[in-house]
Biopython code that builds the backbone (N, CA, C, O; Angstrom):
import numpy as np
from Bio.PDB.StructureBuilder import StructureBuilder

atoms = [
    (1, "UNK", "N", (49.718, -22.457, 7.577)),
    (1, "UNK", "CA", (48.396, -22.451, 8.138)),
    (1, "UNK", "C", (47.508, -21.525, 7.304)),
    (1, "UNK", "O", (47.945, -20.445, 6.906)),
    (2, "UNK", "N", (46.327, -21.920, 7.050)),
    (2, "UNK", "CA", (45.004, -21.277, 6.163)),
    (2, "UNK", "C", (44.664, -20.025, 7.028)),
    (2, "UNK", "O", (44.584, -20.146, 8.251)),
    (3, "UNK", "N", (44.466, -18.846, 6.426)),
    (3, "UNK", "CA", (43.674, -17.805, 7.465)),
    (3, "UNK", "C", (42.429, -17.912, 6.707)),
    (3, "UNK", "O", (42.152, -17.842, 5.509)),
    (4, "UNK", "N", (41.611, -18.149, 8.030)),
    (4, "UNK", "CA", (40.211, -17.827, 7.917)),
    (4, "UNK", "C", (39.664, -16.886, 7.500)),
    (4, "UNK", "O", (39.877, -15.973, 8.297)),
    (5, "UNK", "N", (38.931, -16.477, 6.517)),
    (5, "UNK", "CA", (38.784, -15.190, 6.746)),
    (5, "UNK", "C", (37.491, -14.790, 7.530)),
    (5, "UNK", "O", (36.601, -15.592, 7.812)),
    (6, "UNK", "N", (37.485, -13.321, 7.886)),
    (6, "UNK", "CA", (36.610, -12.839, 8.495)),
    (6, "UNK", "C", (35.782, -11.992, 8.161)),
    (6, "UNK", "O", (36.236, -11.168, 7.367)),
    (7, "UNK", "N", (34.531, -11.830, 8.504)),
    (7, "UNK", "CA", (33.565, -10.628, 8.213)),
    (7, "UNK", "C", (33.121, -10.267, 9.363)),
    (7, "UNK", "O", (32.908, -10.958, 10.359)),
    (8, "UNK", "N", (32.898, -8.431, 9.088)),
    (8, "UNK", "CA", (32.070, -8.210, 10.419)),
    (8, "UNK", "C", (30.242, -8.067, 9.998)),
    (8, "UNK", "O", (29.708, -7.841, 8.912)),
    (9, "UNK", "N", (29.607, -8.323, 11.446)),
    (9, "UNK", "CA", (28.502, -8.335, 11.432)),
    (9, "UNK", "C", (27.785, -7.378, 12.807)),
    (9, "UNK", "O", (26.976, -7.649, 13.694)),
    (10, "UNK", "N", (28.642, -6.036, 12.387)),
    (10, "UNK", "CA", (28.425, -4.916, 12.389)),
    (10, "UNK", "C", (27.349, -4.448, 11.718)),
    (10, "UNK", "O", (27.312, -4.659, 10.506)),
    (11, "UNK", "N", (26.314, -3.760, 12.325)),
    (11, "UNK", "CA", (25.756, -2.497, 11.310)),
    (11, "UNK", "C", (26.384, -1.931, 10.863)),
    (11, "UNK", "O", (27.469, -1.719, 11.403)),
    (12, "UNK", "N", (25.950, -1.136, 9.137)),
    (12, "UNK", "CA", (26.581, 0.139, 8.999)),
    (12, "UNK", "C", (26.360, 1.292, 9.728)),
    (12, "UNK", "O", (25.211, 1.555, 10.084)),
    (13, "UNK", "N", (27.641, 2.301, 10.109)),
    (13, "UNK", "CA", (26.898, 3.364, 10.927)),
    (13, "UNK", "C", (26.119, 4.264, 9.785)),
    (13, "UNK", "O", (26.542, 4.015, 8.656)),
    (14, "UNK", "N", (25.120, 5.210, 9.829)),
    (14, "UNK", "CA", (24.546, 6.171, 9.550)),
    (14, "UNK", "C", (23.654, 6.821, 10.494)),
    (14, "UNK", "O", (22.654, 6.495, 11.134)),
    (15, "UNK", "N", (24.572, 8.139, 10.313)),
    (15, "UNK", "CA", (23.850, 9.222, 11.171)),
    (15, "UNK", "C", (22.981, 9.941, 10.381)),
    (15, "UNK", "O", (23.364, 10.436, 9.320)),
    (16, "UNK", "N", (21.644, 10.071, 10.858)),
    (16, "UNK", "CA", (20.698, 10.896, 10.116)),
    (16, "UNK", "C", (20.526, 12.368, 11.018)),
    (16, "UNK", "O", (20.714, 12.517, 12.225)),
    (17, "UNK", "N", (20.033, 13.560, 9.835)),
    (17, "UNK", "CA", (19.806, 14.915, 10.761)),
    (17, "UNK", "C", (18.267, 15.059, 10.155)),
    (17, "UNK", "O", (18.145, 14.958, 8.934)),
    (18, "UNK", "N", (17.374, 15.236, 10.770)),
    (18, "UNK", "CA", (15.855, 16.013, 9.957)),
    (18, "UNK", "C", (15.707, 16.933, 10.569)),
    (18, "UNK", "O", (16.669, 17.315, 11.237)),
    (19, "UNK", "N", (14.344, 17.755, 10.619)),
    (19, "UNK", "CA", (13.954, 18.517, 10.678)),
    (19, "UNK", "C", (12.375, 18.374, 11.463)),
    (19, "UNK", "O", (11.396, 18.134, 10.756)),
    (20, "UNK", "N", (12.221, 18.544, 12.979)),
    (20, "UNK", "CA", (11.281, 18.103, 13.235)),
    (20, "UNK", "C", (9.576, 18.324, 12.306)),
    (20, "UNK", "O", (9.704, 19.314, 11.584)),
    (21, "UNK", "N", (8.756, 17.974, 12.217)),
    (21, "UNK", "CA", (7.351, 18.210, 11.485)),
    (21, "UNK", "C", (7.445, 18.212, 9.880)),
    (21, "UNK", "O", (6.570, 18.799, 9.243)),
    (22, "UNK", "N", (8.367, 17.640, 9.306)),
    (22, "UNK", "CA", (8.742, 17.452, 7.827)),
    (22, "UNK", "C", (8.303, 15.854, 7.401)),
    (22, "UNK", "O", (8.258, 14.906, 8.184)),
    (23, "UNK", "N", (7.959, 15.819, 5.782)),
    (23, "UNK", "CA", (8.181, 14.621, 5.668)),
    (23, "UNK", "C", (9.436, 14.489, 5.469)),
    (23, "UNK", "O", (10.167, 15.455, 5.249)),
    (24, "UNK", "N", (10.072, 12.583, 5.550)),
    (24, "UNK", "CA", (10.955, 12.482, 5.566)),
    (24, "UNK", "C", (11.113, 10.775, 4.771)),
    (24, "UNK", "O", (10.483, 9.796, 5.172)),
    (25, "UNK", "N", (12.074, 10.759, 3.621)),
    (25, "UNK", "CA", (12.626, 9.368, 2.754)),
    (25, "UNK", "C", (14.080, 9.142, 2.819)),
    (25, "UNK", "O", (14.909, 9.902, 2.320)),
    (26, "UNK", "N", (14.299, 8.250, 3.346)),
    (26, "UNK", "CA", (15.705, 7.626, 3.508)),
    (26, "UNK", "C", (15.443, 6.154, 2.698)),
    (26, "UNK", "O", (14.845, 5.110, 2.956)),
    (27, "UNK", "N", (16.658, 6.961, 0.983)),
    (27, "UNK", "CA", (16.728, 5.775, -0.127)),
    (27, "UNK", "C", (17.868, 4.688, 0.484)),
    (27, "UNK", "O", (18.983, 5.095, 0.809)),
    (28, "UNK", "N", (17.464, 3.200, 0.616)),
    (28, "UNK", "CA", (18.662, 2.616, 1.359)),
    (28, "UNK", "C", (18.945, 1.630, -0.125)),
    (28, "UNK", "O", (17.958, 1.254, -0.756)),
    (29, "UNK", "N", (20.449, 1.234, -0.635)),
    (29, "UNK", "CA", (20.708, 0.617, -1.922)),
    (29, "UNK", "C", (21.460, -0.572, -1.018)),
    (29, "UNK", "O", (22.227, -0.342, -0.084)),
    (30, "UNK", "N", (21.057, -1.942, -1.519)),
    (30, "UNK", "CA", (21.837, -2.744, -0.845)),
    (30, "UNK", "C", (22.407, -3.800, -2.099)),
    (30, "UNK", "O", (21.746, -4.158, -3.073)),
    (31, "UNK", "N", (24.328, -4.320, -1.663)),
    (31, "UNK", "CA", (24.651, -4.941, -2.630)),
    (31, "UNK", "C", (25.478, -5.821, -2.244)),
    (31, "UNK", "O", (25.709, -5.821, -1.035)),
    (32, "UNK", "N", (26.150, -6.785, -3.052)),
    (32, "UNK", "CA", (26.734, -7.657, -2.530)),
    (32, "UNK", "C", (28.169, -7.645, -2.104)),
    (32, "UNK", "O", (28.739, -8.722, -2.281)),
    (33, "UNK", "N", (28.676, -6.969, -1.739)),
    (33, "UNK", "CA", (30.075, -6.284, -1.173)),
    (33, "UNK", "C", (30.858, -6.930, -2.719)),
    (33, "UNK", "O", (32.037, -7.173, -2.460)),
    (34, "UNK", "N", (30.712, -7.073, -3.366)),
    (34, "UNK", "CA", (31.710, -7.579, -4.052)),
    (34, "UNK", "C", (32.650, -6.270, -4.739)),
    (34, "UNK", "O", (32.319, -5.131, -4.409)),
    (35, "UNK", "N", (33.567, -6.412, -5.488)),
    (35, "UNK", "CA", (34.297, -5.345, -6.306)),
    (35, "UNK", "C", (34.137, -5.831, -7.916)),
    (35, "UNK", "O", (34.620, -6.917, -8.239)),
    (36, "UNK", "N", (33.703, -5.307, -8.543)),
    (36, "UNK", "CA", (32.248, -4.167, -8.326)),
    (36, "UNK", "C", (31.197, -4.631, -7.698)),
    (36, "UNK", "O", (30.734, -5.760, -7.860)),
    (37, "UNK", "N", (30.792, -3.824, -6.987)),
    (37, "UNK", "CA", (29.179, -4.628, -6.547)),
    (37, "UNK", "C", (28.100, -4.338, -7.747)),
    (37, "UNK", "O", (27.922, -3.563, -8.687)),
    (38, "UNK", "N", (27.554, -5.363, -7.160)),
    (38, "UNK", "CA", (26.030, -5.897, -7.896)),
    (38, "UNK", "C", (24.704, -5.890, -6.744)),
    (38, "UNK", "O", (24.617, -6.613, -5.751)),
    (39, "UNK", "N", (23.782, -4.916, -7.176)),
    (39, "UNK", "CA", (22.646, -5.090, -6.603)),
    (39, "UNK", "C", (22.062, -6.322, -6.219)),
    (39, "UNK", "O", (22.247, -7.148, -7.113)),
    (40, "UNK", "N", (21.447, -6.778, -5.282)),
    (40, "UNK", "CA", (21.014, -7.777, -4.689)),
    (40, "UNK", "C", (19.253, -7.364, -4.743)),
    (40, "UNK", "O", (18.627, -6.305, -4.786)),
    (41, "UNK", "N", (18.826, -9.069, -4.707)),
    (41, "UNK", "CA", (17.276, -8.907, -4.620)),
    (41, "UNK", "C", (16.809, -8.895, -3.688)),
    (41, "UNK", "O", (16.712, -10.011, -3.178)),
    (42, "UNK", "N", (16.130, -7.494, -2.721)),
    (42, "UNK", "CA", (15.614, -7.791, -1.590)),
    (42, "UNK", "C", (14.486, -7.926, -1.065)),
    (42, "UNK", "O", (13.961, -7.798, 0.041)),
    (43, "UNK", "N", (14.169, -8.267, -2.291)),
    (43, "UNK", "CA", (12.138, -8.475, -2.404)),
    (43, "UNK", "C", (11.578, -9.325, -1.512)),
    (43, "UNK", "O", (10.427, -9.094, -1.143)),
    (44, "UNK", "N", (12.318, -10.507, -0.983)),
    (44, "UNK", "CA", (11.498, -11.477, -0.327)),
    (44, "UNK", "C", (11.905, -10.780, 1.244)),
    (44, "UNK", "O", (11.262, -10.971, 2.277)),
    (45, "UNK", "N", (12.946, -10.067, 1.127)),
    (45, "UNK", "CA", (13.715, -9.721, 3.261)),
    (45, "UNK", "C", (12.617, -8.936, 3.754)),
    (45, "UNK", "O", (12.141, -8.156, 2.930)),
    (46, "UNK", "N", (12.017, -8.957, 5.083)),
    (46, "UNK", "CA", (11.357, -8.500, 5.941)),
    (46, "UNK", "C", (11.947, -7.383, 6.453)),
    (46, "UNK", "O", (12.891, -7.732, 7.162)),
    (47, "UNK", "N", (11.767, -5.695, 6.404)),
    (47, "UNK", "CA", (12.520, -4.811, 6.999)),
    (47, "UNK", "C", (11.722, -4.192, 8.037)),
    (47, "UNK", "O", (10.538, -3.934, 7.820)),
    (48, "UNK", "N", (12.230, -3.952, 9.062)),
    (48, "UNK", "CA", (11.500, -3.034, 10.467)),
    (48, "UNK", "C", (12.871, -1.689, 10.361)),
    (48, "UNK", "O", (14.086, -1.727, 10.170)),
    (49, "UNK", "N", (11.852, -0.586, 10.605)),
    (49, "UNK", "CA", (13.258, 0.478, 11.205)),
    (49, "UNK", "C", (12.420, 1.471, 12.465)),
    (49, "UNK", "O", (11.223, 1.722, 12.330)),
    (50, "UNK", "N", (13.084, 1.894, 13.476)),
    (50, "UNK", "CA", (12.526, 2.708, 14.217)),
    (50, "UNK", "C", (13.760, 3.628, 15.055)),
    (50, "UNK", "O", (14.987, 3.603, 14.962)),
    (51, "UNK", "N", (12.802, 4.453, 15.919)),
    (51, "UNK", "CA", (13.548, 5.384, 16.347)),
    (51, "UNK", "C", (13.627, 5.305, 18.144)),
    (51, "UNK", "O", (12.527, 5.231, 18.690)),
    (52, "UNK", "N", (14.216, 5.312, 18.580)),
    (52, "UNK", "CA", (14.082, 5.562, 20.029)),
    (52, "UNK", "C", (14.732, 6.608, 20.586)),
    (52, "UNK", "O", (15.459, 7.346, 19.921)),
    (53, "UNK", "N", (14.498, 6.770, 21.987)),
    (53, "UNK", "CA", (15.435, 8.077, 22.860)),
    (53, "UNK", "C", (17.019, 7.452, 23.046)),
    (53, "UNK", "O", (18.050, 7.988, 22.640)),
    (54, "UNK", "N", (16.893, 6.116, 23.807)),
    (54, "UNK", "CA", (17.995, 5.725, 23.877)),
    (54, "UNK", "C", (18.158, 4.143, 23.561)),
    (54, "UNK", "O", (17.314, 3.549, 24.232)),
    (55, "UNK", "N", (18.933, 3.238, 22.787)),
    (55, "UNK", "CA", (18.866, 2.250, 22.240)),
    (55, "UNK", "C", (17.987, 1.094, 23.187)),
    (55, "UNK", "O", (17.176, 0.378, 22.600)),
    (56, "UNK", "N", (18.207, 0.934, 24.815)),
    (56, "UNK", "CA", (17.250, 0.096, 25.460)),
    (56, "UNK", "C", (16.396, 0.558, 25.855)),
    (56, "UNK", "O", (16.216, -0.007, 26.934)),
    (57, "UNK", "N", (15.365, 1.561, 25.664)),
    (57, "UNK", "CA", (14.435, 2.174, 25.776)),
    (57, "UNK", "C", (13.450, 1.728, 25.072)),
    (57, "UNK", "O", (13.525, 1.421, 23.883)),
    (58, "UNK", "N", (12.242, 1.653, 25.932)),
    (58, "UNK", "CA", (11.040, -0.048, 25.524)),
    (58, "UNK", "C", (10.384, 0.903, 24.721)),
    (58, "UNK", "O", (9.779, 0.410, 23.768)),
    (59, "UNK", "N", (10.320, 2.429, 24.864)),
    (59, "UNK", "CA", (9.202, 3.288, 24.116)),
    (59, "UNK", "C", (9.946, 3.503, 22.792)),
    (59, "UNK", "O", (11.164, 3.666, 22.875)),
    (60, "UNK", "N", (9.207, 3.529, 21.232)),
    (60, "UNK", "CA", (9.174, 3.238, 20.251)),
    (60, "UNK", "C", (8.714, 5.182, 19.668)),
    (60, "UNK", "O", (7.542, 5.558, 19.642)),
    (61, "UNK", "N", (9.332, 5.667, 19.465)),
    (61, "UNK", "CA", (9.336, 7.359, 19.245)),
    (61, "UNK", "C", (9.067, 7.379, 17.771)),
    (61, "UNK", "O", (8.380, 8.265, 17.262)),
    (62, "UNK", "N", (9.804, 6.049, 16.833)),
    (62, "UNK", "CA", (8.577, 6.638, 15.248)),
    (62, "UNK", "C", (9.137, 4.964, 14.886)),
    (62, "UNK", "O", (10.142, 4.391, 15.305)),
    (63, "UNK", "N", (8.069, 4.476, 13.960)),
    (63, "UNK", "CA", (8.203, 3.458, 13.303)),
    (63, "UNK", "C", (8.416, 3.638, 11.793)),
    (63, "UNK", "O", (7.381, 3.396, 11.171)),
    (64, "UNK", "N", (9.378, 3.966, 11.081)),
    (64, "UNK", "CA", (9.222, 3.884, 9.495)),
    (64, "UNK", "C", (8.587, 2.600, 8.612)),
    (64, "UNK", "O", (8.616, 1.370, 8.566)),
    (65, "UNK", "N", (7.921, 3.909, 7.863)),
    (65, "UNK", "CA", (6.842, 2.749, 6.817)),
    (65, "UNK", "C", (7.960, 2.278, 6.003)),
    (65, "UNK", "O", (8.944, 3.018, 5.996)),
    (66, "UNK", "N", (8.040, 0.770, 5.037)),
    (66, "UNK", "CA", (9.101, 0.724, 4.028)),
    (66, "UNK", "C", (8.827, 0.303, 3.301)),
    (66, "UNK", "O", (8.236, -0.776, 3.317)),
    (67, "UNK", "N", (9.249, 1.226, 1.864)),
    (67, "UNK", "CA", (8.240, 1.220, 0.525)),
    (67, "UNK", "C", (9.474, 0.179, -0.218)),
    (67, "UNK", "O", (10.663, 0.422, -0.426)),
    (68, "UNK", "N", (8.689, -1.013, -0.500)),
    (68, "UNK", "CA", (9.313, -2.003, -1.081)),
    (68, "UNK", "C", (9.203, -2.337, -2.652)),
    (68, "UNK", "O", (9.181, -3.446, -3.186)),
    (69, "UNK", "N", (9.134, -0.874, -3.323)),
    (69, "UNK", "CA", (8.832, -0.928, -4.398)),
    (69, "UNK", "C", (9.898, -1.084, -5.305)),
    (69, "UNK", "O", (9.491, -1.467, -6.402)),
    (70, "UNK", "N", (11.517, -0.874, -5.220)),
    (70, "UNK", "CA", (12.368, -1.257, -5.734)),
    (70, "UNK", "C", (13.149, -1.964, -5.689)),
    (70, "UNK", "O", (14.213, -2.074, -6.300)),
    (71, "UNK", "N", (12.409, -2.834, -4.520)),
    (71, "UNK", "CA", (12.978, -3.928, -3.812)),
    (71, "UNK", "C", (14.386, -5.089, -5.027)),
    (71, "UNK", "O", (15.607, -5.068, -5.185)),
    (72, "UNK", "N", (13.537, -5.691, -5.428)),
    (72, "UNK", "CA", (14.075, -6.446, -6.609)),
    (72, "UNK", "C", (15.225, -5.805, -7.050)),
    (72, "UNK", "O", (16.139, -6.544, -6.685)),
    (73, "UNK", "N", (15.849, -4.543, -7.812)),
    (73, "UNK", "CA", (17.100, -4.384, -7.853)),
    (73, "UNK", "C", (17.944, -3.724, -6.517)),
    (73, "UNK", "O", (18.806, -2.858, -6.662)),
    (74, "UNK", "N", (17.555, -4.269, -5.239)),
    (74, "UNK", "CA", (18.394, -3.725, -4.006)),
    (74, "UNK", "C", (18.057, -2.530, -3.753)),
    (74, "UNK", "O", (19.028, -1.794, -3.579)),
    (75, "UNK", "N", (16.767, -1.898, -3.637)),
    (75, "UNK", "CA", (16.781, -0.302, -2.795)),
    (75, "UNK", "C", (15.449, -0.351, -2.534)),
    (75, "UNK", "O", (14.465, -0.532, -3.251)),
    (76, "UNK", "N", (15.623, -0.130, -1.203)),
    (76, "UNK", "CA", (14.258, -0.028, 0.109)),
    (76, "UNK", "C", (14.179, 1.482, 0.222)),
    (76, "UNK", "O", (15.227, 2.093, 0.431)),
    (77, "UNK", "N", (12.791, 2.283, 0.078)),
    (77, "UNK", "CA", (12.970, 3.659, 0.660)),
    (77, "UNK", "C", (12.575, 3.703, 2.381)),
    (77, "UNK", "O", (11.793, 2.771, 2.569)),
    (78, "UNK", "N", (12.769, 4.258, 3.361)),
    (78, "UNK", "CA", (11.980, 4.279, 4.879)),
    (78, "UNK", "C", (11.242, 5.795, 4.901)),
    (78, "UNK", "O", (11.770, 6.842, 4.528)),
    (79, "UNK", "N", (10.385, 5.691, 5.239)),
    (79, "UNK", "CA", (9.096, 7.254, 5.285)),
    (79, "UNK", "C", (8.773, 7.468, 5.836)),
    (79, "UNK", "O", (7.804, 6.754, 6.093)),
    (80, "UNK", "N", (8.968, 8.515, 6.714)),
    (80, "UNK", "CA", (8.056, 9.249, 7.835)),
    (80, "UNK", "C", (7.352, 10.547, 7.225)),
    (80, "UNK", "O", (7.973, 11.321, 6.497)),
    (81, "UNK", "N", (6.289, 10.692, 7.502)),
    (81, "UNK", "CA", (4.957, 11.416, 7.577)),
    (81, "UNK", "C", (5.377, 12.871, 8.659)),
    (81, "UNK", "O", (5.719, 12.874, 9.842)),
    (82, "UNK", "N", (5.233, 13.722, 7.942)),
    (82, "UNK", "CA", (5.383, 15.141, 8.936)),
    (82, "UNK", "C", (4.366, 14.451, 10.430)),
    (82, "UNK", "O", (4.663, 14.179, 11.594)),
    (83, "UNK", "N", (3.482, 14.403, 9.864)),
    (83, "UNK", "CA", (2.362, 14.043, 11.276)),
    (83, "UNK", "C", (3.033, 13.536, 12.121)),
    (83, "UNK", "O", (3.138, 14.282, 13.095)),
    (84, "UNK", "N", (3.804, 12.154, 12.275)),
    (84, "UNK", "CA", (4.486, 11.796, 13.205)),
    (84, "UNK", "C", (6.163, 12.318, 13.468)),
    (84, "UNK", "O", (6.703, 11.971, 14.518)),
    (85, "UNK", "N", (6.624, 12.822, 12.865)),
    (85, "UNK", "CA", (8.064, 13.608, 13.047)),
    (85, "UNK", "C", (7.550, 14.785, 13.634)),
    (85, "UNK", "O", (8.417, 15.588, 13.979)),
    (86, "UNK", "N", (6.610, 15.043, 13.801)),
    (86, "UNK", "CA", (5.933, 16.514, 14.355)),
    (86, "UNK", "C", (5.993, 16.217, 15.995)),
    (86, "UNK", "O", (5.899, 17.193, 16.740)),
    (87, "UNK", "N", (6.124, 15.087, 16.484)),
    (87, "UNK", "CA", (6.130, 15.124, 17.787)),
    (87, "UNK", "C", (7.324, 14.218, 18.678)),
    (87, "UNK", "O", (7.376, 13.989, 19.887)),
    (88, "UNK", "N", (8.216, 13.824, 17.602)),
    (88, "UNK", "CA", (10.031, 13.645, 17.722)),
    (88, "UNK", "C", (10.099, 15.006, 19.013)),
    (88, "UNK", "O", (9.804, 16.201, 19.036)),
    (89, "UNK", "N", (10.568, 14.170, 19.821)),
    (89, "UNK", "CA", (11.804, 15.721, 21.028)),
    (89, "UNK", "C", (12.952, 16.142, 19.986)),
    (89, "UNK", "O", (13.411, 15.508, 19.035)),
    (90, "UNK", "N", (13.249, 17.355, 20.451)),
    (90, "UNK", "CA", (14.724, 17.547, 19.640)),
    (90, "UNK", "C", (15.689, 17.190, 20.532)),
    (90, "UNK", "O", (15.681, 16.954, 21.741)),
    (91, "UNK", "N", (17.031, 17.209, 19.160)),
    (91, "UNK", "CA", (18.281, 16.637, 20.230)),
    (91, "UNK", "C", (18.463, 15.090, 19.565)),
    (91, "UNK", "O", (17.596, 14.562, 18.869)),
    (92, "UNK", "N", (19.689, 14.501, 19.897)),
    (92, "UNK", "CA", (19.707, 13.447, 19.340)),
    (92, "UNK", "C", (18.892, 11.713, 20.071)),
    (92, "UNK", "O", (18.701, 11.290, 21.211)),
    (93, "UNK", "N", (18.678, 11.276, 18.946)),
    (93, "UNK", "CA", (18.264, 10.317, 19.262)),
    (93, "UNK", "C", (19.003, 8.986, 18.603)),
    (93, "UNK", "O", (20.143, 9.179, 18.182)),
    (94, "UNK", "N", (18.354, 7.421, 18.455)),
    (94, "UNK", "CA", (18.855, 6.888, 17.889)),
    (94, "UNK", "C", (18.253, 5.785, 17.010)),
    (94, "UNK", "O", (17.039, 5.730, 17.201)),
    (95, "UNK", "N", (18.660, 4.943, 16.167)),
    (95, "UNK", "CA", (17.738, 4.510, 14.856)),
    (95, "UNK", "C", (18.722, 3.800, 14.257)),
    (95, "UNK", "O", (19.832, 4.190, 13.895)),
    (96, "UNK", "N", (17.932, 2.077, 14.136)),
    (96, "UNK", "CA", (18.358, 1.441, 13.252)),
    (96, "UNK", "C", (17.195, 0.955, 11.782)),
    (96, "UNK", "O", (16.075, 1.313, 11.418)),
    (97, "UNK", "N", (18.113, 0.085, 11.345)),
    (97, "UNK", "CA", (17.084, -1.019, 10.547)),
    (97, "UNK", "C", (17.487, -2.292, 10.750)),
    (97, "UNK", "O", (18.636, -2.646, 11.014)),
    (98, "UNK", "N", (16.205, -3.214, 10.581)),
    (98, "UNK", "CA", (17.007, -4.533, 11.000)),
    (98, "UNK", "C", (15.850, -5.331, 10.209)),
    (98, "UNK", "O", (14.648, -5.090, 10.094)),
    (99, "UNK", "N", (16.663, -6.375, 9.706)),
    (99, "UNK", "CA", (15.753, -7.668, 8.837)),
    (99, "UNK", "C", (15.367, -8.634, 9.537)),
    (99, "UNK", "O", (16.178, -9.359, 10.112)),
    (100, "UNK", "N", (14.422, -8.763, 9.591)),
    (100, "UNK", "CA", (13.845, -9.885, 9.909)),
    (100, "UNK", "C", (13.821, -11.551, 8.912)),
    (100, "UNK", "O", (13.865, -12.686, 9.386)),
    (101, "UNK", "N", (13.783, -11.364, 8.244)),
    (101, "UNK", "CA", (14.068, -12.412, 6.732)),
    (101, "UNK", "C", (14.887, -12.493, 6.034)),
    (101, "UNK", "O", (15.250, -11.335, 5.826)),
    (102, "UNK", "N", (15.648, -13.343, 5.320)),
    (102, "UNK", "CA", (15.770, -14.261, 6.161)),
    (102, "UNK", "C", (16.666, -15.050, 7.187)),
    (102, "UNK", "O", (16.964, -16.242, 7.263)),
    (103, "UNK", "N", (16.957, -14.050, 7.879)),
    (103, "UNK", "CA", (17.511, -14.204, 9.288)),
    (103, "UNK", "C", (17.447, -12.818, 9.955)),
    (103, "UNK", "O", (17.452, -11.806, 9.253)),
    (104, "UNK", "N", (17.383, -12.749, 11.381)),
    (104, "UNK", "CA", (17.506, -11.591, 12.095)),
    (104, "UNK", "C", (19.121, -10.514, 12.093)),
    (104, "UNK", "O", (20.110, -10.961, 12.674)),
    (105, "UNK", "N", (19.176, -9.287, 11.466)),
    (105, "UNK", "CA", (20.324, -8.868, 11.264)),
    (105, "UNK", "C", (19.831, -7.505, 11.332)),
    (105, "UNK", "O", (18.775, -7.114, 10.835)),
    (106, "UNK", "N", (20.864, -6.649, 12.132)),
    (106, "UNK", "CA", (21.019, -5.362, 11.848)),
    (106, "UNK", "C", (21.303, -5.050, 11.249)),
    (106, "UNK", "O", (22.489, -5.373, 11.188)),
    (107, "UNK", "N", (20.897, -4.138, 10.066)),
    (107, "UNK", "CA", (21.807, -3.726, 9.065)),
    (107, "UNK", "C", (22.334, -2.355, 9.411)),
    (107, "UNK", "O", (23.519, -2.196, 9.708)),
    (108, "UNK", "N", (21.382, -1.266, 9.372)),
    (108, "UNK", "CA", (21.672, -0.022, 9.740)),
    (108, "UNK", "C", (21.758, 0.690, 10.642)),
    (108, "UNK", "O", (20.598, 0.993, 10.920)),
    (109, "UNK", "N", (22.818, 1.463, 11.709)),
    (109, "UNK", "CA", (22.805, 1.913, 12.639)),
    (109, "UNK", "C", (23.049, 3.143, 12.926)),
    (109, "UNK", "O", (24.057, 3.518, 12.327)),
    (110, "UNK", "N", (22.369, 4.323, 13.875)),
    (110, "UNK", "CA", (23.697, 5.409, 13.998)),
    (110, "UNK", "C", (22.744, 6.195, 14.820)),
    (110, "UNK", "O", (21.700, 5.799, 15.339)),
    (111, "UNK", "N", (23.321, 7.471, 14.855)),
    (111, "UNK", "CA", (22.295, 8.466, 15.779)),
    (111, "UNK", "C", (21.071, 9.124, 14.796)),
    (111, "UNK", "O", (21.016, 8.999, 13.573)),
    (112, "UNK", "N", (20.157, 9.815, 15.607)),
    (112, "UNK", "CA", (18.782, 10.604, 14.701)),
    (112, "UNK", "C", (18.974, 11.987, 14.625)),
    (112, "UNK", "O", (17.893, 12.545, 14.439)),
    (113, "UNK", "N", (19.899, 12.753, 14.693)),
    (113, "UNK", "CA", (19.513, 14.124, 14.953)),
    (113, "UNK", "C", (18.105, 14.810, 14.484)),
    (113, "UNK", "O", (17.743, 14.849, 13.308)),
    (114, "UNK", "N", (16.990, 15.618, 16.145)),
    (114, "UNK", "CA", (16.389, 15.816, 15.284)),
    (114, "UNK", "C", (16.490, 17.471, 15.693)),
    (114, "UNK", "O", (16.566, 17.789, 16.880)),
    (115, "UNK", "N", (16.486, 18.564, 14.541)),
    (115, "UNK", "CA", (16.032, 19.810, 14.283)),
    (115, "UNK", "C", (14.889, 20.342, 14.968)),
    (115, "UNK", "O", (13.918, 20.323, 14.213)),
    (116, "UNK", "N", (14.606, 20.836, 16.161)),
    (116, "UNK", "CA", (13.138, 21.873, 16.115)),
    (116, "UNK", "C", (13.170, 22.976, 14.936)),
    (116, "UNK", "O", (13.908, 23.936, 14.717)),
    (117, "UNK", "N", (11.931, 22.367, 14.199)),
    (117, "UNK", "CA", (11.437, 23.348, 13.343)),
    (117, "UNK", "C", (11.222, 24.818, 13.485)),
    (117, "UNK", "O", (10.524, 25.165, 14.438)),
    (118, "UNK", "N", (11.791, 25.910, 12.554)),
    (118, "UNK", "CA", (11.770, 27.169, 12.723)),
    (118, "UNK", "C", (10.442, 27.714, 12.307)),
    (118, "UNK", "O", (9.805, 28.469, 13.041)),
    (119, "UNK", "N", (9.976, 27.288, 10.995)),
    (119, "UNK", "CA", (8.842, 27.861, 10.613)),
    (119, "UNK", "C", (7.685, 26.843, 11.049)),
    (119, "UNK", "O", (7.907, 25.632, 11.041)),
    (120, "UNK", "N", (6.247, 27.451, 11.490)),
    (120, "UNK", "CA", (5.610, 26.421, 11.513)),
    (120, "UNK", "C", (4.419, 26.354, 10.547)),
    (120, "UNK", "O", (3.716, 25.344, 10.503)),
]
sb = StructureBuilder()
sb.init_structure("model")
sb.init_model(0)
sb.init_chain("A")
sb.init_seg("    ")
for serial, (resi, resn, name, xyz) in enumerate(atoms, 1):
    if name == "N":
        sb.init_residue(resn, " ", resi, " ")
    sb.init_atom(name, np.array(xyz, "f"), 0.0, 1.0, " ", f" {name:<3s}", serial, name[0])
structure = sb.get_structure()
């Protein structure tokens, strides 16, 4: 008998820590699982990422901008602005990314840790 094989369609986990009222860039490199991998083109995929208190929680706590400037050899940066990380609660939170194009997929998952800032 043939085994099927399988993949999961799991997010990756990643846990992030910041620092509340900082800016903040999370470089994401995406490739084709192969051995060796090879960068993939992700110029045409639609990316959303955000943050919430708790994953079914309708309120939306930061939206990352995503700079699609290196798109084409596989790496998306996500950016938050001190201005809006300035009013993150501390304590953990949680945060994915997910594509919209072309198909709906989670890619990235995990907790937010965020830091209250010491200096202001």
């Amino acid at each position: 008998m043939t085994q099927i094989p399988t993949a999961s369609y799991r997010p990756t986990r990643v846990d992030l820590k910041m620092y509340r009222g900082d800016d903040y860039k999370i470089p994401l490199a995406f490739d084709d699982g192969a051995t060796p991998p090879a960068t993939i083109d992700v110029s045409t995929w639609n990316f959303s990422a955000q943050v919430r208190n708790r994953p079914n929680d309708e309120e939306v706590l930061l939206s990352f901008t995503v700079d699609m400037t290196s798109a084409v050899s596989g790496t998306i940066v996500l950016t938050a602005d001190k201005s809006l990380t300035a009013t993150l609660p501390a304590g953990p939170l949680h945060w994915d990314v997910q594509r919209a194009l072309p198909s709906q997929r989670t890619l990235v998952a995990g907790q937010f840790f965020v830091q209250a800032d010491v200096t202001r």
